[in-house]
Structure formats: C-alpha cells, structure tokens
N, C-alpha and C positions, 0 to 999 in steps of 0.2 A: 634376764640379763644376757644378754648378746649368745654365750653358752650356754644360757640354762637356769634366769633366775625363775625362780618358783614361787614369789610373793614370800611377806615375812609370813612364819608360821608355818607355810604349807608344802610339805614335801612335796617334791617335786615326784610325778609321772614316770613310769616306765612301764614296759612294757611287764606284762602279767610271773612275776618271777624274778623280776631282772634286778639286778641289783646296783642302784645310780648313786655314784661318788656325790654326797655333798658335804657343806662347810656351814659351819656359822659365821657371820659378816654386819655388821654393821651398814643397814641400806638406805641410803636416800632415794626415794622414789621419785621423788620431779627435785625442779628450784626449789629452794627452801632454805629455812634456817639449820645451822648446826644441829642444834638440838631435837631437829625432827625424824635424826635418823633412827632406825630402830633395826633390833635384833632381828635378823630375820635366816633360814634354813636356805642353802641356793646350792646351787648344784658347784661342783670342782670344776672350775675354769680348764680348759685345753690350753697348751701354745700352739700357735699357729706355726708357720714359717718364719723364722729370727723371730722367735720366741721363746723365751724361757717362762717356766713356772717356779715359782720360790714358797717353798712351807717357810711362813712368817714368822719371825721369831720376835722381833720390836718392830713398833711402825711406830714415827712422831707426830705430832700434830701440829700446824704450823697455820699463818695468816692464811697461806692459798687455801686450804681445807677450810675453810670459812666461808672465804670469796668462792672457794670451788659450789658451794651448794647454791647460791647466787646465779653463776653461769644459765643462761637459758638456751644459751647454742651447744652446750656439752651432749654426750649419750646421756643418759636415762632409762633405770635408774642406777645407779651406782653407787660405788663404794668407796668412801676419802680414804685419807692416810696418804701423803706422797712421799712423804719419807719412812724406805722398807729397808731392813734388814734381815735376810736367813741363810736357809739353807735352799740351793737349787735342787728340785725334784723331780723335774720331767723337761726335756729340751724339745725346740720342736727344728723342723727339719731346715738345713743349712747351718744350725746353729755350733760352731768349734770351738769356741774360745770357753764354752761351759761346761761343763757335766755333773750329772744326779752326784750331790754331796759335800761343792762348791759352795764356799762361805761368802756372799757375796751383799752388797746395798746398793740402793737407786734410790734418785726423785720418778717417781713415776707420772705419768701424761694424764695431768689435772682431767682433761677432755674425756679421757675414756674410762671407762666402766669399773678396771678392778686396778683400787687403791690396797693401803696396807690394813686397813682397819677390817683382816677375816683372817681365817687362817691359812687361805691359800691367795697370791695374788699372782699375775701374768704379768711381765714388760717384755717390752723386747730388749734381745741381750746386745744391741750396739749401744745401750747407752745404762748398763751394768759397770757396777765394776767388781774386781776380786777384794774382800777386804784382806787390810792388812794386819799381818799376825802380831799378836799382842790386843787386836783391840776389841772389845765386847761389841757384840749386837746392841747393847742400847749406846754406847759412843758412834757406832757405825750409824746405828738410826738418826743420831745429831747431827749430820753431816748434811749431805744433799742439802736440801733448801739454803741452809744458811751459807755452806761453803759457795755452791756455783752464785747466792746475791752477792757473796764478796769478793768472786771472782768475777762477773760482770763490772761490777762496783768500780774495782781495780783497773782492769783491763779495759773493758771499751768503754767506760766514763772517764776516768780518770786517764786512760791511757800509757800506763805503768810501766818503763821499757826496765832494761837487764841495766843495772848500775847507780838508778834514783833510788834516793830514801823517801819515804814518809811517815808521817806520826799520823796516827789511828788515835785519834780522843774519844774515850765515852763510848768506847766495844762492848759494856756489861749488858745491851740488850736493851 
C-alpha cells in the first residue's frame, strides 16, 4: 500500500535486523464487495507534507465504505473506514495546526489508500478537525459523513441563509 502494504498475512520486508513499524488493517485488495476485506499485517503509514497520522481509536462505517470498494478509479488496495476518530501521532512537515496528542476526527478521501478501519490511518490535516471537549471518540466518529451530507444537504441544496426556518421530518436514519 503506497507506504508499505505487505499483503494480508505477510510481514512485511526489511532490511536484515531492522525493525519495520507495522499495523493490523482491514484490506481490500481491488474492487470488491465489503465483505471481501480481510485482516491483513501492513506496514505504519508515514505523513507526508500536511499530513497528519492519527492512532485510531473509533472508525464508523457508513454507505461510502460500501460504495468505496465498488470504486474502480480509487488506489488499490486499501483500507475503508472514512469516518476516524483518535489521537494524532506523528505530523508531517508544514503541518501547525496539530500535534503528537491532539484529540482529533475526519471524513477521510474515499480515494485513497488509508481509511479508519486499522490502527494507524494518514489524512491530511486541512481537512481535520480538533474534537470538542466533552465528546467521546465514538460520538466524534458519528460525525463526518452524516454531519457534512447535512451540511451539503442544507447549504448548497437547499440553500439555507442566516434567518429561514425549516422542519427536518424523518431524521431517525
């Protein structure tokens, strides 16, 4: 996987001594259904530049993660979960608005390679946010997907300015 997956099962490679950071992850290897994902050993994701890495603490699962294994134009293979919540672990370079210990969620980019479903995943941190205090990693992990459909929903469908009311009927999902 882009840094370092190793196939499920198979530890990954290093050099003779060396000792290579990995995870356990839930992998889909091509298109596919949900259910074809499987346990597999991969190596610890790096960030890049505006990159953050977050040790996972909830990931939700939602319709995209569905549809995401479907995807035939996505990276390959990869790992679902687009809704994370943890703690940030490792920043990568440019990165200010975060640092190693930060309580933080994201929808993560269906498209790319590491979702929530392992114990380490990558986003980048402009589109992070800090959670807010009082609320648990699995309420934080409810978040993303459903808040920004009903903030699209709202806002560029509906087109919702500062002053209208509306009734929301039939919100239970």
């Amino acid at each position: 996987m882009g840094q370092g997956y190793s196939g499920p099962g198979v530890p990954p490679e290093g050099a003779a001594g060396e000792n290579v950071p990995t995870m356990k992850a839930f992998v889909m290897e091509g298109p596919g259904k949900i259910s074809e994902m499987k346990m597999a050993q991969v190596l610890v994701p790096r960030p890049e530049a505006g990159e953050i890495r977050v040790r996972v603490s909830h990931a939700g699962l939602n319709p995209v993660d569905y549809k995401r294994g479907l995807f035939t134009d996505a990276e390959f293979p990869c790992i679902l979960g687009a809704d994370v919540a943890g703690v940030v672990d490792e920043v990568g370079s440019g990165v200010t608005q975060f640092k190693p210990g930060d309580k933080v969620y994201y929808h993560s980019n269906v498209r790319k390679q590491y979702g929530g479903f392992a114990e380490y995943s990558v986003t980048t941190a402009n589109t992070t946010a800090p959670m807010p205090t009082g609320l648990s990693f699995a309420e934080a992990a409810a978040i993303p997907c459903a808040g920004w459909t009903a903030y699209i929903a709202l806002y560029y469908k509906l087109k919702v300015c500062t002053g209208q009311s509306i009734l929301i009927t039939g919100a239970a999902g």
